[in-house]
C-alpha positions as CSV (number, residue, x, y, z in Angstrom):
1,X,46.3,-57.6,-56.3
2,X,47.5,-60.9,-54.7
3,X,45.6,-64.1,-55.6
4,X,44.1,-64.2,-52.0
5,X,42.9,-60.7,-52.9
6,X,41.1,-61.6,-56.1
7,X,39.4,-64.7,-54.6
8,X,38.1,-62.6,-51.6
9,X,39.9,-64.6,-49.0
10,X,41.9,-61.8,-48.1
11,X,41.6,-60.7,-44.4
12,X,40.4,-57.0,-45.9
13,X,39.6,-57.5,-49.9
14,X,39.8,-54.4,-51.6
15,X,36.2,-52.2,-52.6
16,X,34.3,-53.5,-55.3
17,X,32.7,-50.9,-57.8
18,X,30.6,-53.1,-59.3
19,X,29.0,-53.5,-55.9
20,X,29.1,-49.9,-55.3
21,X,31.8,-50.8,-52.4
22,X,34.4,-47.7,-51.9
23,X,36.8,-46.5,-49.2
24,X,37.9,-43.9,-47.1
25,X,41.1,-43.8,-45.4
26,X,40.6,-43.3,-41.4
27,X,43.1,-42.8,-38.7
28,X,45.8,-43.9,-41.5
29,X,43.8,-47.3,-42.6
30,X,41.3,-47.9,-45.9
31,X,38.4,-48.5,-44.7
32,X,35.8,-50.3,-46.9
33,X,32.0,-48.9,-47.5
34,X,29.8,-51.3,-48.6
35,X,26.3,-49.8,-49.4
36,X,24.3,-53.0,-48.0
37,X,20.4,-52.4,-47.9
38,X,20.6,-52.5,-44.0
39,X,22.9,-49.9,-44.0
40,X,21.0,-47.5,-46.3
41,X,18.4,-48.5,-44.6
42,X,20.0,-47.3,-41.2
43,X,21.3,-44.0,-42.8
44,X,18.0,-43.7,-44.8
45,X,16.1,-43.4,-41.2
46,X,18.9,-40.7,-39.7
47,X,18.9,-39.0,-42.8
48,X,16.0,-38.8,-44.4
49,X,14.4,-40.2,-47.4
50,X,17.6,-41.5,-49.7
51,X,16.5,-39.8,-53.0
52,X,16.2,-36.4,-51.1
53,X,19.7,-37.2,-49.9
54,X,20.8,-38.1,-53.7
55,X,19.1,-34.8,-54.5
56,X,20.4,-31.8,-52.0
57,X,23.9,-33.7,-53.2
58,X,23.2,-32.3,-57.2
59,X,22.3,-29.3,-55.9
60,X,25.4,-29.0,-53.5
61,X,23.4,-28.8,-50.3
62,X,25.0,-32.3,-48.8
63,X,25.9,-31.1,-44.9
64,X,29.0,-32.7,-43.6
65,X,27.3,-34.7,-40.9
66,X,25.3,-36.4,-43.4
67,X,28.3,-37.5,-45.6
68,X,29.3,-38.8,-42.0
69,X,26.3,-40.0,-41.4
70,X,25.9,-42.1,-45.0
71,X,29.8,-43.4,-44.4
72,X,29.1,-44.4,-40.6
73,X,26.2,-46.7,-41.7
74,X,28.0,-47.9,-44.9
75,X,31.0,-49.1,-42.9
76,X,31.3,-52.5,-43.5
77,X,33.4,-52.4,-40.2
78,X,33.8,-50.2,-37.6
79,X,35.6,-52.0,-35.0
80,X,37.6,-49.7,-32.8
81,X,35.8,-46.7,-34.5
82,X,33.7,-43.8,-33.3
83,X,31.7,-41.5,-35.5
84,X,33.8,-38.5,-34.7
85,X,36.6,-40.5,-36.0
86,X,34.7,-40.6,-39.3
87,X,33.8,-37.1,-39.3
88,X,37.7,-36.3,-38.2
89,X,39.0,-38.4,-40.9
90,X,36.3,-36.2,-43.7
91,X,38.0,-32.8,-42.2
92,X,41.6,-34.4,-42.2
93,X,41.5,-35.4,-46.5
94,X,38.9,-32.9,-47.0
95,X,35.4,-32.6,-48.5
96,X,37.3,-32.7,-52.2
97,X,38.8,-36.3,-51.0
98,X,35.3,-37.4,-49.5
99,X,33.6,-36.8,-52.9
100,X,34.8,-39.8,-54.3
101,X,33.6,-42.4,-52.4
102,X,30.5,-40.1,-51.5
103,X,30.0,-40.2,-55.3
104,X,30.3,-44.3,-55.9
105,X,27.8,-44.8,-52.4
106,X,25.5,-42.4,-54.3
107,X,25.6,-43.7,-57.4
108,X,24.6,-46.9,-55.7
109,X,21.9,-45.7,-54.3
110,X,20.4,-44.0,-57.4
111,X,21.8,-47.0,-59.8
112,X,21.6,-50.6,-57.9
113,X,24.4,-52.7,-58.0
């Protein structure tokens, strides 16, 4: 990590777990997911009430387009990016690849940060 890094005064600082921050990797960039309260709030009203969400995840019942769903609200930028590129980038790693960043925004959600 370079000092600029550490300091946050990087151009794109790395995801912070304490913040429940991750990242997914779309069209061959790391893209950072910040679970802000407006963006839960965003995917909250697409997707339904977030502890439901936190719920049909436990029991394995998570659809695809809501792991798109929570990752397209919880991009901290999505500048040049559309939501099938999200969904295309979920297919491309696979669902076993999307589970760990699925599992830091949830654990967010259910935890604080």
């Amino acid at each position: 990590m370079t000092p600029e890094q550490v300091r946050g005064d990087a151009p794109n600082p790395p995801p912070n777990p304490l913040r429940g921050e991750a990242a997914i990797r779309i069209a061959g960039e790391a893209r950072k997911l910040r679970p802000s309260f407006t963006a839960l709030v965003a995917a909250e009203e697409e997707l339904g009430p977030l502890f439901a969400l936190v719920e049909r995840a436990g029991n394995g019942e998570l659809r695809m387009t809501e792991i798109a769903g929570l990752f397209w609200h919880c991009l901290e930028n999505r500048n040049g990016l559309t939501r099938e590129a999200v969904g295309d980038a979920i297919l491309a790693d696979g669902l076993a690849a999307s589970t760990r960043p699925l599992r830091a925004l949830l654990t967010a959600i259910l935890q604080g940060r």
